[in-house]
Structures are given as C-alpha cells and as structure tokens.
C-alpha positions in Angstrom: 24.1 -110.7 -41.6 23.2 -108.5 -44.4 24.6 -110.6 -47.4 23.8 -113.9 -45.5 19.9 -112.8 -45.8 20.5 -111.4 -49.2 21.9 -114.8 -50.3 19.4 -117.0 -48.3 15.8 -114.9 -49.4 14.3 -116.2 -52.8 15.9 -113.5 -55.4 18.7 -112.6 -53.6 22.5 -112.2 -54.9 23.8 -116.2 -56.1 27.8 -116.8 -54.9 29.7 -118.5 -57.8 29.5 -118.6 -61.3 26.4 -120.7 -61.5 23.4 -119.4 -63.4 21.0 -118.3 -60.9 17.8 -120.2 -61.4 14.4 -118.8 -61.9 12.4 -119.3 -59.3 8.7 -120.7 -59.4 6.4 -120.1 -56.5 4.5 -122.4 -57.0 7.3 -124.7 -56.6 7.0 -125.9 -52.7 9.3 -124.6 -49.5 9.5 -128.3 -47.4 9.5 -127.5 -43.7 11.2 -130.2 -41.6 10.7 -130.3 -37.7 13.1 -132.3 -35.5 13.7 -132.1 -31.6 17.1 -130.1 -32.1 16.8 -128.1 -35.4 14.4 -126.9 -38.0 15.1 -127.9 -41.7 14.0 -126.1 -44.9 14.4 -127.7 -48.6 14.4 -124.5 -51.0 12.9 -125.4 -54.6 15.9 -124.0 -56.1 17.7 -127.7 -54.3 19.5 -125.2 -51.4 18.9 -127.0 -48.1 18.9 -124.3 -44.9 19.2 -125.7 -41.2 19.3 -124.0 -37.8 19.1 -125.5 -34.9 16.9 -124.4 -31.9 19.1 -123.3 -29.5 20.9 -121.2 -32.0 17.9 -119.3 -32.5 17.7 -115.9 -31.9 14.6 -113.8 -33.6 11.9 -114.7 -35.6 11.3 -111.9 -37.9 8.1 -111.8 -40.0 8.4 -109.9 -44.0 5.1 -109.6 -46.5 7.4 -109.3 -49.5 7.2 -106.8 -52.4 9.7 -108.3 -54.9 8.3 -110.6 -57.7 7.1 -112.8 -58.0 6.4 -113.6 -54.2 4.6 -110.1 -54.2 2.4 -110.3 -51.1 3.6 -113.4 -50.0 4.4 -113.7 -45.9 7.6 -114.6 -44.7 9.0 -116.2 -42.1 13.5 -115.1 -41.3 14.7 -117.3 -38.5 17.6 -116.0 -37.5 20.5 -117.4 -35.7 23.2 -115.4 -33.7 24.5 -112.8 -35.5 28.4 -114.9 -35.6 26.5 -118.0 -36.6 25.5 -116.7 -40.2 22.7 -119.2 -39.5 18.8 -118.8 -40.1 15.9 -119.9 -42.4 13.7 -118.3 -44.5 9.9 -119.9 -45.2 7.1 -118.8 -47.4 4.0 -119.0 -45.1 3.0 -121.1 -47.2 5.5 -124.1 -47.4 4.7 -127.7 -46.8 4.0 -128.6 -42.7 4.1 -124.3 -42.4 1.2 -125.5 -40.0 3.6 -127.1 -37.4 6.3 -124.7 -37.4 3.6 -121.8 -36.9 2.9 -124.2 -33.9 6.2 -124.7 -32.4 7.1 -121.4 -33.1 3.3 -120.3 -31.1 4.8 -121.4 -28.4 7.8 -119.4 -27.5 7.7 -117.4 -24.8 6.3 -114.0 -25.5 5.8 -114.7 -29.3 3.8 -111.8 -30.6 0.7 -113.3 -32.5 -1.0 -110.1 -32.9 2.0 -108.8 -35.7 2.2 -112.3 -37.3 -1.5 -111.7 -37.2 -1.2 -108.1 -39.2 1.6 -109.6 -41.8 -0.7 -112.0 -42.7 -3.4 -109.5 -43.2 -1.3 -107.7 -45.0 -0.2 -110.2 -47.6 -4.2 -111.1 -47.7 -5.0 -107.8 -48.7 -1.6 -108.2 -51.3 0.1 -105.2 -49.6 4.2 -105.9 -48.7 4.9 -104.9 -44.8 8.2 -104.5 -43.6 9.9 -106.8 -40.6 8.3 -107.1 -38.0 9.8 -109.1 -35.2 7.2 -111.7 -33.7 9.7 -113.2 -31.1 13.6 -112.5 -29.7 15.6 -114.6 -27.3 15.8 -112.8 -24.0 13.4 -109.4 -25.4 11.9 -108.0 -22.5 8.0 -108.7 -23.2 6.9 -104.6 -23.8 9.8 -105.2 -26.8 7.3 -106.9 -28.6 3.9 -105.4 -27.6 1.3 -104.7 -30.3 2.1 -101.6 -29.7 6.1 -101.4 -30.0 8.0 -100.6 -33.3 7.5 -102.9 -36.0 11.0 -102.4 -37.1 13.3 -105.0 -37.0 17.0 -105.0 -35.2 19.4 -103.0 -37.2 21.5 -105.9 -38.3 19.0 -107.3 -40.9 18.1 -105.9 -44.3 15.0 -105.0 -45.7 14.4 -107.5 -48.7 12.0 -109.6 -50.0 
C-alpha cells in the first residue's frame, strides 16, 4: 500500500519513463459522485476510481511537501489487496458533496477532520488522522484516540 500511495499522492514516485509533470495547484482535483463509486480527475490527466463498497478508511493528511504545503487531504483507501483508493485536495471541484456523503458514514469522526482543517488554516502540516474505518469499533475513532493512522499507509504528502 506503501508505493500505491506514494504513486497516487501529488509528488509522489512516476512509473515509466515518462517525464513526471510539474504539478500546479491551482490546477483543479474534479470530484465525481455516482451511486456505486467515487471518481477523481487528477490535473496531471490520471483518473483514480474506487468504488464504495471497496472502501475501507478515510484517512485525513494536512500536507507539508510543496507546493500543497498546508493543504488538507483526503486518502480513500480501498482494501489493502485491492491497491485501490483516492486522493482529494479539500479543495477540489464538488469537495462539498463528497464531504457530505462521506459525513454520513457511520461513526465518521468530524471533530479530527475538524482539527486537519484547522490545521491547514493555520498553514501547519498534521499527520493522518483516520476520520472513518469500515467495521472500527466507535472509541477507535474518538476525539480522544491516536491520530495515527494504520500501520499499512505511509506518511507523505
């Protein structure tokens, strides 16, 4: 899971022997929402997909690299044998209504999303944080738990 989130976060290691592009942030993140699946159009043309019931944590990062320094996040990861997930500025187009469908897990933890987003207000990088896993027992994601997230995914971006 490692080199799929290195490969998949803005900056991260290209496969192949094509030039890696420079990235502009200004250049938008396009969210697409549909019954079965979430859909996210990278500037740099790379399309990421995973569908909902594949979904198995929803990691929030306030990132430190350059030049998406204090930018939030969002990793939506798949099963760890899937090598499927997402990764979305918080601000990318229609970020609104995947923060919404998202909201409404079971047990999503606002009050970290909440902090992250402080956070990247205040232009300070946070590691992950996880704001929702599939099947977590509640107290897992209290305020109060570790922010850390599960030993399977990298700390980048």
């Amino acid at each position: 899971m490692i080199r799929w989130l290195r490969r998949i976060l803005p900056g991260g290691s290209q496969s192949g022997n094509a030039p890696a592009r420079r990235h502009d942030p200004s250049e938008p993140f396009v969210v697409n929402l549909y019954d079965d699946r979430v859909v996210v159009h990278r500037p740099d043309g790379q399309r990421e997909e995973l569908e909902w019931d594949v979904l198995k944590r929803v990691v929030v990062r306030v990132s430190d690299r350059a030049p998406w320094t204090g930018t939030a996040w969002l990793i939506l990861a798949g099963a760890a044998d899937s090598a499927k997930g997402c990764v979305v500025p918080l601000n990318a187009a229609n970020h609104a209504a995947l923060l919404e469908r998202l909201q409404a897990l079971p047990d999503f933890n606002q009050q970290k999303l909440d902090n992250a987003l402080r956070d990247a207000a205040a232009g300070k990088s946070r590691s992950d944080a996880i704001c929702w896993k599939r099947g977590a027992d509640p107290q897992e994601r209290s305020p109060v738990a570790n922010d850390d997230v599960a030993d399977d995914t990298a700390r980048h971006g």
